[in-house]
N, CA, C and O atoms as a GROMACS GRO file, in nm:
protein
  212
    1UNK      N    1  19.493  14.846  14.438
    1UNK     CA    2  19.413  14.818  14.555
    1UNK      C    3  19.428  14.671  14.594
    1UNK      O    4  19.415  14.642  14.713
    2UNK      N    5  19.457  14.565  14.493
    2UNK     CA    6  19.466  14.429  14.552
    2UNK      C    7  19.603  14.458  14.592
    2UNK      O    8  19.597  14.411  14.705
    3UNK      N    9  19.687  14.488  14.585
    3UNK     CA   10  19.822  14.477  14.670
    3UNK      C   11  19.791  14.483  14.809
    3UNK      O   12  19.796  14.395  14.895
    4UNK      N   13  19.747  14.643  14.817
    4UNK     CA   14  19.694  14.690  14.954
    4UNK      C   15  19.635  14.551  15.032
    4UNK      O   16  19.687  14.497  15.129
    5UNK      N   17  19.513  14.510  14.964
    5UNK     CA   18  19.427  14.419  15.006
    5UNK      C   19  19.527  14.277  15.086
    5UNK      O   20  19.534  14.234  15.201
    6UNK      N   21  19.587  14.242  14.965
    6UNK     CA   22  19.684  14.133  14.983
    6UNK      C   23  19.794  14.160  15.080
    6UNK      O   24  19.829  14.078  15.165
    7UNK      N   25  19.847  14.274  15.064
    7UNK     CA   26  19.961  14.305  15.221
    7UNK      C   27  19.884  14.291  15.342
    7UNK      O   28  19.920  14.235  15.446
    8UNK      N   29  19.752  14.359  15.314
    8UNK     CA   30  19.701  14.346  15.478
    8UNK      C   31  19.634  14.212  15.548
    8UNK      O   32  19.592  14.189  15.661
    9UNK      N   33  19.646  14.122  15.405
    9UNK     CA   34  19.624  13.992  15.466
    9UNK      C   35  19.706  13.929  15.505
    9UNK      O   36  19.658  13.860  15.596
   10UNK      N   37  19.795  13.912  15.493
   10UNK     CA   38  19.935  13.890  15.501
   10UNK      C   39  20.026  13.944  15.635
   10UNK      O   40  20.089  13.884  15.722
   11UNK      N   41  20.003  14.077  15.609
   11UNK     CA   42  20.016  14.105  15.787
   11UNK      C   43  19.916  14.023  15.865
   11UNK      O   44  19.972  13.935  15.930
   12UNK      N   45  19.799  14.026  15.876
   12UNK     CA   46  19.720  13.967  15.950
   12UNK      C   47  19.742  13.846  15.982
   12UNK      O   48  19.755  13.828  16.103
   13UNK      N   49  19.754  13.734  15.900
   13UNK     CA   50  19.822  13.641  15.924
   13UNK      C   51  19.954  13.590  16.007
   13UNK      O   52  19.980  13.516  16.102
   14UNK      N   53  20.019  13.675  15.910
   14UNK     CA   54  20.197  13.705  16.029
   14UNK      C   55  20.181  13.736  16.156
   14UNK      O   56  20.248  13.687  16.246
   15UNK      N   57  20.093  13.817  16.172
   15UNK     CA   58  20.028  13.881  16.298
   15UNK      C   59  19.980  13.770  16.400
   15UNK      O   60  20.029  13.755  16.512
   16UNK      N   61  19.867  13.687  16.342
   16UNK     CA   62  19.789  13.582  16.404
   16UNK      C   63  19.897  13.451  16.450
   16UNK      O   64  19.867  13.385  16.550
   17UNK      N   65  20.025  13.417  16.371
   17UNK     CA   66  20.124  13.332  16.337
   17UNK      C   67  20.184  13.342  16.533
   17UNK      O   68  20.199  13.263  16.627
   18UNK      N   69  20.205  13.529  16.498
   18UNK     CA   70  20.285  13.548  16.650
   18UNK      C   71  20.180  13.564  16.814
   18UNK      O   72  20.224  13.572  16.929
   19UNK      N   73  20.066  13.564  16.779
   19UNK     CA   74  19.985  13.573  16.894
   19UNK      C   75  19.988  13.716  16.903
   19UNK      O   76  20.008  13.766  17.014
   20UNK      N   77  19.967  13.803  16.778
   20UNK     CA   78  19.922  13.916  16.794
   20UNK      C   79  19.778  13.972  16.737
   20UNK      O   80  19.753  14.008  16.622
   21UNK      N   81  19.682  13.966  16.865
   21UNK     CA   82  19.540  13.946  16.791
   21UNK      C   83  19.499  14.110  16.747
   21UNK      O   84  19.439  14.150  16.647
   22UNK      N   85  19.545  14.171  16.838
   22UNK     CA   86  19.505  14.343  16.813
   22UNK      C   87  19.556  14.362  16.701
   22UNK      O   88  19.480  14.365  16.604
   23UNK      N   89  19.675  14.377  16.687
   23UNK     CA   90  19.718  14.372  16.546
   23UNK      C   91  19.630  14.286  16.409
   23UNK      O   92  19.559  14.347  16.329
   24UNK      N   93  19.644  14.182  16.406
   24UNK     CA   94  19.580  14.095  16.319
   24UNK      C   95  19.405  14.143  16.294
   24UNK      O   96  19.345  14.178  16.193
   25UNK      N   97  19.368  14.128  16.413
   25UNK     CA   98  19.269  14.214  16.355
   25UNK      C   99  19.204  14.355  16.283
   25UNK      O  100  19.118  14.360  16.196
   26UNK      N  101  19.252  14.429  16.326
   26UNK     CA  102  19.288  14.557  16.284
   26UNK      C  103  19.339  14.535  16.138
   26UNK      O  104  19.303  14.629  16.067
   27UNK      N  105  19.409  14.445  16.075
   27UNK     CA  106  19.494  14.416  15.950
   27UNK      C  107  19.374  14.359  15.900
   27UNK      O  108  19.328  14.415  15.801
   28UNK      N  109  19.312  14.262  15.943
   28UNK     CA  110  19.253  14.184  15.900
   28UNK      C  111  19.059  14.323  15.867
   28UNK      O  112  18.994  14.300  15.765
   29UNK      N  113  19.034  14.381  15.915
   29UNK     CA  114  18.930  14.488  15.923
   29UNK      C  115  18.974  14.557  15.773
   29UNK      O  116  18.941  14.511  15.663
   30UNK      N  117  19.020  14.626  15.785
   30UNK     CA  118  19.116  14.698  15.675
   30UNK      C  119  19.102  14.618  15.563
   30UNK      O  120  19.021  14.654  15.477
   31UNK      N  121  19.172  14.506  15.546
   31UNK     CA  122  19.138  14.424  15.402
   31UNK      C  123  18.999  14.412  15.385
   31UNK      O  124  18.970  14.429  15.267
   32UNK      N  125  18.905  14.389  15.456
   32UNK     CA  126  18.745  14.357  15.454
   32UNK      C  127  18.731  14.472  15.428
   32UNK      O  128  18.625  14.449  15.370
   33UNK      N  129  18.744  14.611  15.414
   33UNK     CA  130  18.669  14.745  15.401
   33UNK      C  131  18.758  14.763  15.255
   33UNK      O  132  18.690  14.786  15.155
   34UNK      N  133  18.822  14.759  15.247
   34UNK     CA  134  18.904  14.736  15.101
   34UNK      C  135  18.855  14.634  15.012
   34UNK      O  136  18.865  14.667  14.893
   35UNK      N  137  18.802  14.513  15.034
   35UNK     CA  138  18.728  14.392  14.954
   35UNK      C  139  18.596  14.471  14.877
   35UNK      O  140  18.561  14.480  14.759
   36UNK      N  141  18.548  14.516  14.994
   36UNK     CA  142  18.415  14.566  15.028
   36UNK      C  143  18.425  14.699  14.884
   36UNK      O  144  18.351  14.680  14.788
   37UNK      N  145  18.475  14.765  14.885
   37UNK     CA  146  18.553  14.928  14.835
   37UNK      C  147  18.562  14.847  14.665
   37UNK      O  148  18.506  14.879  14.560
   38UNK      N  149  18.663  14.728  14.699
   38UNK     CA  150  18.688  14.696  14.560
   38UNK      C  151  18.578  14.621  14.462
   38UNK      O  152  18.588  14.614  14.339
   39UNK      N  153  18.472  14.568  14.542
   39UNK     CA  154  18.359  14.501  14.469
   39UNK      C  155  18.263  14.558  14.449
   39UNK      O  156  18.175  14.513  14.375
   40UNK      N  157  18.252  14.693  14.523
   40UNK     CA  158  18.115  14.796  14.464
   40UNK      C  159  18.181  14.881  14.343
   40UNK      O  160  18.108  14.917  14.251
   41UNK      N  161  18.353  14.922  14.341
   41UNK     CA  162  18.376  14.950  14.204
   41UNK      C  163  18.397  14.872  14.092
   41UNK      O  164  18.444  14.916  13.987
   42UNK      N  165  18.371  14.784  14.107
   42UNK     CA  166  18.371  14.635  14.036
   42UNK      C  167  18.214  14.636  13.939
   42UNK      O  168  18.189  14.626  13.819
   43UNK      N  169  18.143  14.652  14.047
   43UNK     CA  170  18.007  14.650  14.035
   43UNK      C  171  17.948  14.762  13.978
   43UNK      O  172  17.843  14.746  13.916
   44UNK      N  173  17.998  14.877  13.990
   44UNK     CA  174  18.001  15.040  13.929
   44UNK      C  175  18.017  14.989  13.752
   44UNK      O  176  17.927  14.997  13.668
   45UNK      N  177  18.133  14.946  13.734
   45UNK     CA  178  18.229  14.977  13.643
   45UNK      C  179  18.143  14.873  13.518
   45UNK      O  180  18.142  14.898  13.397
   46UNK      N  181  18.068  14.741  13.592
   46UNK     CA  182  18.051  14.628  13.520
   46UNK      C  183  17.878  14.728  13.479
   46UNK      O  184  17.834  14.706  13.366
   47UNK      N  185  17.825  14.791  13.538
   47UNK     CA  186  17.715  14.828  13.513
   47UNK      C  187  17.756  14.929  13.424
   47UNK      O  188  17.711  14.886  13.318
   48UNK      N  189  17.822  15.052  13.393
   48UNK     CA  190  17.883  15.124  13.303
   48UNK      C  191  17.838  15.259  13.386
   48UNK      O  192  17.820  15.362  13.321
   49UNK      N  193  17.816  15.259  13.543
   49UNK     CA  194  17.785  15.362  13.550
   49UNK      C  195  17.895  15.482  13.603
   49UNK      O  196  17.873  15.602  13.618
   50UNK      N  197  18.030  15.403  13.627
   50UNK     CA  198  18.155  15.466  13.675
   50UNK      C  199  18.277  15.445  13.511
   50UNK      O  200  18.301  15.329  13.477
   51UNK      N  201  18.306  15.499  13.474
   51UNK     CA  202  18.415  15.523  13.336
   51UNK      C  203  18.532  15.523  13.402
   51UNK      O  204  18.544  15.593  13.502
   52UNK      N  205  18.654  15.430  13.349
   52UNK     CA  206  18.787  15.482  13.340
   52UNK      C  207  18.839  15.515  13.317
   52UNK      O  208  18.907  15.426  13.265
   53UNK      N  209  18.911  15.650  13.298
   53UNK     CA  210  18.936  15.735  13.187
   53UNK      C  211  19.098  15.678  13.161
   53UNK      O  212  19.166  15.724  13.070
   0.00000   0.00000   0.00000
């Protein structure tokens, strides 16, 4: 999931670099709902209430 996270920042950027805001944002949304995704299973996992098998 940090790859994901990290490509879509990265587009976003590249994106923002060329004066492409629709794009960039949209890239940039996506990583924030993925941050978001990755710190409540973060938060699951640190409380013991989600297992990794």
């Amino acid at each position: 999931m940090l790859g994901w996270i990290l490509a879509l920042l990265a587009i976003a950027a590249i994106a923002a670099l060329f004066g492409l805001n629709k794009i960039s944002g949209i890239a940039l949304t996506g990583a924030k709902i993925l941050i978001v995704v990755a710190l409540v299973l973060l938060i699951l996992i640190a409380l013991g209430i989600v297992a990794i098998a």
